[in-house]
Every structure is written in C-alpha cells, then in structure tokens.
BAVEXDREN-696368 format. One record per atom (N, C-alpha, C, CB): x, y, z. Coordinates in steps of 0.2 Angstrom, whole numbers, plus 5000, padded with zeros to 4 digits. Glycine has a CB too. Layout:
BEGIN
XYZ;...
! end
This chain:
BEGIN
500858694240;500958634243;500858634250;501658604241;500458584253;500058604261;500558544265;498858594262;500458534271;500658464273;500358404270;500658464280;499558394270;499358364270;499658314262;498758394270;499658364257;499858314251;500758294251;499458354243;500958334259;501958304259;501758224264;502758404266;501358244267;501158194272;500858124268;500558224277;500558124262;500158064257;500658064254;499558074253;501258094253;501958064248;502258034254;502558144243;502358074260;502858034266;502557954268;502858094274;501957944265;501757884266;501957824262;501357874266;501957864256;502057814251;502657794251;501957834245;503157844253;503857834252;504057794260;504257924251;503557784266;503657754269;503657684266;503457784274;502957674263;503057604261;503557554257;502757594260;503857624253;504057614250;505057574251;503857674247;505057614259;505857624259;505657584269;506257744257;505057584269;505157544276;505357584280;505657494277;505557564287;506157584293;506457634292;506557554295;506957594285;507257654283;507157734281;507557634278;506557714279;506157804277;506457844284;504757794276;506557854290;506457874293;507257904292;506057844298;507857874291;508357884289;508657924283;508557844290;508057914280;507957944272;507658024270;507457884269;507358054277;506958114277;507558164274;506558134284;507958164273;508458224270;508358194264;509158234271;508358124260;508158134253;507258154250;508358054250;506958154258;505958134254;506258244253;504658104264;506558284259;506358334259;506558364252;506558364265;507158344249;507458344242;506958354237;507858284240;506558274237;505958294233;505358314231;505758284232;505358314239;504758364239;505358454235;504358364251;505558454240;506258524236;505958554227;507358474234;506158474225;505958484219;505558514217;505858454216;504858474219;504058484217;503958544218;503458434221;504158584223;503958654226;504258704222;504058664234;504758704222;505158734217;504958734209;505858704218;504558714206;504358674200;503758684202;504558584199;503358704206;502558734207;502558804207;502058714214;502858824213;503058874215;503158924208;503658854220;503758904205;504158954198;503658974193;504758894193;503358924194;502358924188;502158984191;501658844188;502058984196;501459024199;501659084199;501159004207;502359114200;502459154198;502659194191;502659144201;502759134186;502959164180;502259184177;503259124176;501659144181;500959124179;500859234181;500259034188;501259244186;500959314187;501459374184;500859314196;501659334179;502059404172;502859424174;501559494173;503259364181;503759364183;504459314179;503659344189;504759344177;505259314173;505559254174;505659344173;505959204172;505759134172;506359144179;505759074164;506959184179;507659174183;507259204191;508259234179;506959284190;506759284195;506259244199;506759324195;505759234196;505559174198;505559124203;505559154194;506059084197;506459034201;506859044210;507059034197;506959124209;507559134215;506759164220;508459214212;506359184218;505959194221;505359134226;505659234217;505559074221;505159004223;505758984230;504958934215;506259004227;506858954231;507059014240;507758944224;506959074238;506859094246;506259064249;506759184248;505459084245;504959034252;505158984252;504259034253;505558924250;505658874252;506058854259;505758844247;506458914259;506858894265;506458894273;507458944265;505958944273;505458934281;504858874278;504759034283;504858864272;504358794272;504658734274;503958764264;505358734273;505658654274;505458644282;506658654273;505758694286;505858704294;505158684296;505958784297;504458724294;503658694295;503758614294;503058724289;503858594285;503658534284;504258474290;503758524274;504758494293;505358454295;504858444302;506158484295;504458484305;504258504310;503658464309;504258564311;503358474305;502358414305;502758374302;501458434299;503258334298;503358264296;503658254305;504058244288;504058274308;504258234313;503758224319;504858254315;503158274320;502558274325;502158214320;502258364326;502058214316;501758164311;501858094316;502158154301;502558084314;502758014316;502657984323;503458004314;502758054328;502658054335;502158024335;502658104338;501358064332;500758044334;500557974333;500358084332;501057954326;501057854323;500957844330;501857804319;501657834333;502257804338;501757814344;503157834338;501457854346;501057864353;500557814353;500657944354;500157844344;499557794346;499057824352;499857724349;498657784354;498057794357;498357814366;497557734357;498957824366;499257824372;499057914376;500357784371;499257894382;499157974385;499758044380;499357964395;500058014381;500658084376;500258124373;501158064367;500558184376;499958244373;500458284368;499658324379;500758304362;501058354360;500858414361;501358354355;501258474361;501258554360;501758564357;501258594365;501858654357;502358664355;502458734357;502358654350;503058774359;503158864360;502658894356;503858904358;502458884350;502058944346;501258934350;502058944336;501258854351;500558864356;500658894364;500158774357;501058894366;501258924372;501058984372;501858934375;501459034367;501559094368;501059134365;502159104366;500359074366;499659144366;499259184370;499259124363;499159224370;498859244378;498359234381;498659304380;497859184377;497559154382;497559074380;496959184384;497559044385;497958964387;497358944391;498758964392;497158874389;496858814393;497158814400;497058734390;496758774405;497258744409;497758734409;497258714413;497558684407;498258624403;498758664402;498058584396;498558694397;499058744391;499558784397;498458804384;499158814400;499358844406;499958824412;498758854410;499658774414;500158724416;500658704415;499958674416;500858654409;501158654406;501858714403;500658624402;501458774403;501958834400;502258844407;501458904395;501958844413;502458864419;502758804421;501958904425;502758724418;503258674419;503858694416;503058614417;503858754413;504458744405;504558794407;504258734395;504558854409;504758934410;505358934415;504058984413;505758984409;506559004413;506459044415;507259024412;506759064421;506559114426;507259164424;506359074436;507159254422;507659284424;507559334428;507859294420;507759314435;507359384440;506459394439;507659474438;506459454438;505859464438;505459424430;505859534439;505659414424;505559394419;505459324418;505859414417;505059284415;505259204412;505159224405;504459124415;505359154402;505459154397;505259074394;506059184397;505159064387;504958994385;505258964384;504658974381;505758904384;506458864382;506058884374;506558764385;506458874367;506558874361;506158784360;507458884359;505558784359;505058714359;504758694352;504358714365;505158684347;504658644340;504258604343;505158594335;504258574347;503858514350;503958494355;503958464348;503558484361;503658444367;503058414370;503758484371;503558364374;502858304373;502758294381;503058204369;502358284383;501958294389;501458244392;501558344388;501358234397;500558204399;500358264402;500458124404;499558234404;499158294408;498958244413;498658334405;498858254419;498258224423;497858274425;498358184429;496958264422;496558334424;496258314430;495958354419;496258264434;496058264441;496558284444;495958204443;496958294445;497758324449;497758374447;498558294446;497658394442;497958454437;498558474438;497558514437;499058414437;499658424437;499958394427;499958364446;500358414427;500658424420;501458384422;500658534417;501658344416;502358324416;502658314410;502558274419;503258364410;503658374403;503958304405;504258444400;504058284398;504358214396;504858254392;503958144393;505058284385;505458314384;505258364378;505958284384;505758394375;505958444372;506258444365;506258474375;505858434360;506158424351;506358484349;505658414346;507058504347;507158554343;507358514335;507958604346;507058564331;506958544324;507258574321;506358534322;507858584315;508258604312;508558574308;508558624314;508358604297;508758594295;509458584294;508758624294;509758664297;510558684295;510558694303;510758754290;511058694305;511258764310;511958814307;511558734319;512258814305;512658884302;513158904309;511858954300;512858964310;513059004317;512558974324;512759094315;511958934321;511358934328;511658884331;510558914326;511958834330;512058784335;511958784343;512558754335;512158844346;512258864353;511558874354;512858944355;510858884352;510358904355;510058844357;509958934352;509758794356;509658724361;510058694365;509458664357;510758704364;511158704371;511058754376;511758704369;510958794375;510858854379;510358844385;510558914375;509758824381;509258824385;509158764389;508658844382;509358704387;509458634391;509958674397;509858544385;510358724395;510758714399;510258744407;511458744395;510058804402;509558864407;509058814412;508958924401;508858764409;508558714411;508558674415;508458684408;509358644418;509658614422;509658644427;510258594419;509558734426;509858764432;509258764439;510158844430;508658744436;507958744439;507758684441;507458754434;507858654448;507458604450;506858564447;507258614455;506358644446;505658594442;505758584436;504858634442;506258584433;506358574423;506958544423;506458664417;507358534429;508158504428;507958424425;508558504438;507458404425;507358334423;507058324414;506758304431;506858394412;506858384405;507258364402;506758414402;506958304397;507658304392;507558344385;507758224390;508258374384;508058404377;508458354371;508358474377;508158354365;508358314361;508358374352;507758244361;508758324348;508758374342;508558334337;509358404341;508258354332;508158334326;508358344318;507658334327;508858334316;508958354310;509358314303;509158414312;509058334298;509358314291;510358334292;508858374283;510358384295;511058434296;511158414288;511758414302;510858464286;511058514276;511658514275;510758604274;511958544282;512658574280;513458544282;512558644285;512958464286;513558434289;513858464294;514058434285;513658504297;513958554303;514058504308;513558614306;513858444311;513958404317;513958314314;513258434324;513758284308;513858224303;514258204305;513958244296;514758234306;515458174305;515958204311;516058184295;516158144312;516858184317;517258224314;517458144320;517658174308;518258224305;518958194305;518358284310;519158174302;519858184303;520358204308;519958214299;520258274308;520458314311;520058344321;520558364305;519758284318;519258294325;518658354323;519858324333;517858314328;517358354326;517458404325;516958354329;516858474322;516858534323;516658554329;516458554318;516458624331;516458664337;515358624337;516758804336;515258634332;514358614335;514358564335;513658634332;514758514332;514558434335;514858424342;514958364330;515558454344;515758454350;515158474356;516358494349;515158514356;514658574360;513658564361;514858654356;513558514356;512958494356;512858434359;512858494351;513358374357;513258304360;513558324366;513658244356;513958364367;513958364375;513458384379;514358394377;512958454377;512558484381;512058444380;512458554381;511758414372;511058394373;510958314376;510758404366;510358294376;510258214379;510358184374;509658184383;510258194366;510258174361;510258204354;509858154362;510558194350;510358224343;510358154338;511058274340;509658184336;509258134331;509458134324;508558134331;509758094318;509858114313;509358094308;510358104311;509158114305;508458124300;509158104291;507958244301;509658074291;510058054285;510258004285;510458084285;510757944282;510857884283;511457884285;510757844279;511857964280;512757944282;512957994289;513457974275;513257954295;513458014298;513757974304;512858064300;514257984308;514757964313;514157944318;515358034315;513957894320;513657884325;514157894333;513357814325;513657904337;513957904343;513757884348;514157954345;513757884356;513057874361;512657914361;513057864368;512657964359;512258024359;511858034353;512558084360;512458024347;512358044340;511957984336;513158074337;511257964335;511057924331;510557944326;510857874335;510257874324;509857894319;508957874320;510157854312;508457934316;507957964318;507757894321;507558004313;507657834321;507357774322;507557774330;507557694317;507857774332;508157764338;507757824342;508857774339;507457884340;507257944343;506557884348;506958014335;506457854343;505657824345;505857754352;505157774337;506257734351;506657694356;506757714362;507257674354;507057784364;507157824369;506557854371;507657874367;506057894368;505657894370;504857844373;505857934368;505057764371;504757714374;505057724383;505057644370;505657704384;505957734389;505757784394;506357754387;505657854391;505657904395;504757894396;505857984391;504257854391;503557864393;503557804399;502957854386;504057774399;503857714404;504357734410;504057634401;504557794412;504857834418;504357864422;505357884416;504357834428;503757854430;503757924434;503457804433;
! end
C-alpha cells in the first residue's frame, strides 16, 4: 500500500466527513491500519509464513509506515491549502543530502544550530518556506514535527525550538506539532492536572495541532483545522 492509493481513500473520506475529516485522521489512519494489516498478513503467509507470525510481522512494518503516511497526508493538505501561492515545502531528509540546490542550500543554513565548531539540522518532517531567486534570500516561515505517539520523545521538538530561540537568524521560527497522540500523552489535562509532555510541550512549542476530535483544547492546544488558520497569518507576516 503506497501513498497514492491512502491519498484516493483520504479523499473520499474527505468528502465524506467534510472539515471534519481533518479532525478525524486518527480514525482514516485506523483504517487504513486495517487494510495494511489484512494485505500485509497475505503477502506473507502468500510466502509459506505462518498465519500468527505473519500477523506480528505485518504489524511491526506498520509502525514506520504510519509516521511516512501521517507525514504525506499532512504535506498533502498543505499543498491543497497553499495552492498556487509561493510556499515552497521541504523537509530534513531533503536537507541532509550532500549535494543541495541553491535554494536547498540556502534554506538549510537559515535552519542550522550552531554547536561551536559543528551545526546541526533542527528535527524537520516539514518546513515551509518561500524563496526569492532574484535576492537569493530564503525565509523559514516554520517547522512541522509529525508524530504518532511520543512515549519517552516528547522533549525533542521542544529542544530544538528551544536551540532555535537561542539564534537571531532562526529566533523568529515557529515550531508547531502535528499529531493523532495514539497514546494520549498530552489529550487531556487531567484531573489531577496535565502530564509532564503536555505541560512542557504547550509551553515550549508555538503550537500543537491535533489530528483527533477528543482532546482538552487550549491557546496553544487545537485542532488540525486551525493548523491552516495560523498559518494564513504567518504567510501574510511580512
């Protein structure tokens, strides 16, 4: 299963569920879950594997496919929402090749943490940019981290907004987050008052986007529709 045919279901299920589809991407990624898990199990019993292992074998590669597919459905929607406009996306894994466009070039030394003698690439599922090639000047508008779960990870996109702040030329990116949260880890305040990643996230980041429908809103903490609202904003900051 490729993007292409999760991307021709995410349509359908867009028309199907509207606006809301966008609040709904923790139930499409369920079904899709299914369908892959249910292809996947074949292909391997297809190759003389038993039906149990199988199964346990379809369901580890599904956990780095969720992360890809959470990552092209939400660059998917970006490119809707841009439209014909200047917004360029990239991303770290296009950075960190050795050889780089101008642009690409550009761009990777707007975003680099400096440590002494070393830089380094902020953690970038996505980042959205313009270019002007007469100038050849490059400007990050911000920084998408894309995540399932976080578990133990929560502290790494805080980390680097924070590393980011500490830099005049990157102090003005904004970092934002994207996720279904599987695990509930930052969802809800609580009773007893949030957990340590909802606390420590909505403070460091500019935003966390929720890709679910149940979850404690906050000023910081909203849902994936609003992602496109803010950044109307940031494209109209000049």
């Amino acid at each position: 299963m490729g993007f292409e045919e999760v991307k021709e279901r995410f349509q359908i299920f867009e028309k199907k569920h509207g606006k809301n589809a966008f609040l709904k991407v923790d139930e499409f990624l369920e079904e899709i879950k299914a369908e892959y898990l249910k292809q996947r199990t074949k292909e391997y019993m297809d190759q003389g594997i038993i039906q149990n292992e199988a199964h346990n074998k379809a369901r580890q590669s599904w956990r780095p496919k969720v992360g890809s597919f959470l990552e092209s459905l939400v660059k998917y929607m970006i490119e809707e929402f841009c439209g014909d406009s200047d917004i360029k996306i990239s991303s770290d894994k296009k950075l960190k090749k050795r050889e780089l466009s101008k642009e690409l070039s550009l761009l990777r030394s707007m975003m680099e943490v400096h440590f002494n003698e070393y830089s380094l690439l902020p953690d970038a599922d996505l980042v959205l940019y313009k270019y002007n090639e007469k100038l050849e000047k490059v400007k990050v508008l911000c920084i998408l981290s894309l995540k399932t779960s976080f578990r133990e990870r929560f502290t790494e996109t805080p980390y680097w907004k924070l590393k980011l702040k500490q830099d005049p030329r990157t102090e003005k990116i904004k970092v934002f987050m994207v996720t279904p949260d599987n695990t509930d880890e930052i969802s809800y305040s609580g009773s007893n008052g949030p957990r340590k990643a909802r606390i420590i996230m909505e403070y460091e980041l500019d935003g966390i986007y929720m890709a679910r429908e149940e979850f404690d809103e906050s000023k910081k903490i909203k849902g994936l529709h609003d992602l496109f609202e803010n950044l109307e904003e940031i494209i109209k900051e000049k």
